[in-house]
Phi, psi and omega in degrees: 000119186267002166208153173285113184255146170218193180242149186222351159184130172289165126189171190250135166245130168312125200296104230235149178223163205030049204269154163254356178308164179282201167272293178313346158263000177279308186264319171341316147295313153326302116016261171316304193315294131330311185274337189271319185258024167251019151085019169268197175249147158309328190279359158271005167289110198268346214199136172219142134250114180276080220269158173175176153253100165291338152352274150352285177296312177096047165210137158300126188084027199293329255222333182274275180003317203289330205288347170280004174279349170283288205135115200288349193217133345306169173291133180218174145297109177226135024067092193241137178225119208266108178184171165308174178286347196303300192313310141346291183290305178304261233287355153289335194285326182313269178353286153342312188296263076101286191103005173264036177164132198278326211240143177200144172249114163256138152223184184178139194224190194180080174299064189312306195289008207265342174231197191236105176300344203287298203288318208290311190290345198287331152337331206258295219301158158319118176319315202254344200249313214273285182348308193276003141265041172041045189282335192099133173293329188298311195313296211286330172277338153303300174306244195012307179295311193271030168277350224262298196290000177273328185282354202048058174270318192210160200234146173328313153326285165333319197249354150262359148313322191293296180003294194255015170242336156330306189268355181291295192288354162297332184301348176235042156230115187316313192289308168284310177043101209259097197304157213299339197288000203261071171287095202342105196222154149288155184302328187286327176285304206314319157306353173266354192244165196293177159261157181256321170213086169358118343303313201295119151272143144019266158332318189284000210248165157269154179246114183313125172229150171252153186227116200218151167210186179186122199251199190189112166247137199218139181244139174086213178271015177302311190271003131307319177274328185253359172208138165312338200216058207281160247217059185283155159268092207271013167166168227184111190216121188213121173238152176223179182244185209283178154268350172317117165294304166298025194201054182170119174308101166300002203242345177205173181238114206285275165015288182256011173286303181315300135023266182307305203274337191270359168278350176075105117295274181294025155283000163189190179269124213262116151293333199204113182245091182296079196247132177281103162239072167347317203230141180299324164269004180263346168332283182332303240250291189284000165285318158300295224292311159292340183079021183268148174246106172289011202254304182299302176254168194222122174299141147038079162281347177288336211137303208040203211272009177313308202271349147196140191208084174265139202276162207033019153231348151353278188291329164302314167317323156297328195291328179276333164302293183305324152311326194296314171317304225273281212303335199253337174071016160307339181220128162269312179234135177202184202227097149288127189239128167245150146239119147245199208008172209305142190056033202058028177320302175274144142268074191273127174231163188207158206245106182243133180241134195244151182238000000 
């Protein structure tokens, strides 16, 4: 990396579920939100970028709409990635590289509920073997689990701990905002409740929210100026595995093992590990897959998205949590994670350091 990037300010909208906002009302405030604290000018924003699905909404180009939530004045660079937003920050942090610009605003939203999300994402699958049976992510992450759980990689125990220790710490965190049904329950009552989609309960599934967020990326001392405590990216990595399901081991993540190493996770010690795990067992999964030690680091101290999860700001959303850990000082070191399509295929992972 020939230059230094950090993250220098966030912010979130709190998760909502049947909002009627447009996409532009949704991130605008985010936007403002951002831009008022971390005190920069707009006409100093060399680069925007935007993750979203036009899918998702169900028009095509959907996503140039979004673009009146910037502003028509000044004149900017903008930039679209129809993925989460996480994917949105590598290519501003790419941009950044580049040297054609100090400063980048990402954001990204996602009107989950607006639609049967389930059904919907089944889009990301194989074109010609998966797609065209419909299965649904959750159906494939049920296959997963129980490939997962015949290897004896993670055990039904297992994945309802993360369940309850996810909404416990979802409960101070605003943002995630845990729905009245996310009830102070035990791993044993939880284990108690029927399945929704064999092996996976209720608790094992994520819960759709709509959402927006938005960061700020500053290189040098830019990012010196504009935050006390900046948030670096001391590495940066996205691999993916094939989409054949049958022709890639579901029981580990190839991916993000790679992911994790050429990004240095395990070159010190991760105070805090920010992972888009949608599902209880894939925590469990990109948590081996990284080489994290849960007795060191604190997994998803947000919730993370099992308890909200609008899809394509998900994943952006760890990255504003695992900064938030740095910029805050809560962390000296930590690890922000994305996934896309079915069953971890992508892996983007990244390394944030407070100095």
């Amino acid at each position: 990396m020939a230059r230094d990037v950090a993250i220098v300010g966030t912010a979130q909208r709190p998760s909502q579920v049947g909002t009627v906002l447009t996409s532009v009302e949704l991130i605008l405030p985010v936007i403002d939100e951002v831009i008022a604290k971390v005190g920069v000018d707009r006409r100093e924003i060399g680069f925007w970028c935007h993750g979203s699905c036009d899918y998702m909404s169900g028009q095509p180009f959907s996503f140039v709409a979004a673009v009146d939530a910037i502003g028509a004045w000044p004149p900017i660079v903008e930039s679209h990635v129809e993925a989460d937003g996480a994917l949105a920050l590598y290519e501003a942090w790419v941009k950044i590289q580049t040297g054609e610009c100090d400063t980048a605003v990402v954001f990204s939203n996602g009107k989950t509920t607006s639609g049967p999300i389930d059904q919907i994402l089944t889009l990301q699958a194989d074109p010609y073997f998966v797609a065209p049976l419909w299965p649904g992510f959750d159906t494939l992450a049920a296959l997963q689990a129980r490939m997962c759980l015949e290897a004896g990689v993670v055990s039904e125990r297992a994945m309802a701990e993360v369940a309850v220790r996810s909404r416990r710490d979802a409960r101070s965190n605003a943002v995630a905002w845990p729905p009245a049904s996310m009830g102070d329950h035990s791993v044993d009552e939880l284990l108690a409740t029927p399945y929704v989609r064999d092996p996976l309960r209720a608790h094992d599934l994520p819960v759709a929210v709509d959402g927006a967020n938005a960061v700020v990326l500053a290189a040098g001392d830019v990012a010196r100026r504009l935050s006390p405590r900046p948030a670096w990216i001391r590495g940066f990595d996205h691999r993916i595995d094939t989409q054949r399901l049958g022709a890639r081991s579901l029981v580990e993540s190839n991916s993000a093992r790679v992911a994790g190493r050429v990004a240095g996770v395990n070159a010190d010690k991760i105070d805090v590990a920010e992972l888009h795990a949608p599902y209880t067992h894939q925590e469990l999964l990109l948590v081996q897959a990284l080489g994290l030690d849960p007795q060191r680091t604190r997994i998803n101290p947000s919730g993370g998205a099992l308890v909200a999860n609008p899809a394509m700001a998900a994943g952006l959303a760890r990255f504003a949590e695992a900064a938030d850990a740095v910029t805050s000082g809560r962390a000296d070191r930590a690890v922000a994670h994305c996934t896309s399509g079915p069953c971890l295929q992508q892996n983007l992972v990244c390394v944030l350091e407070g100095e």
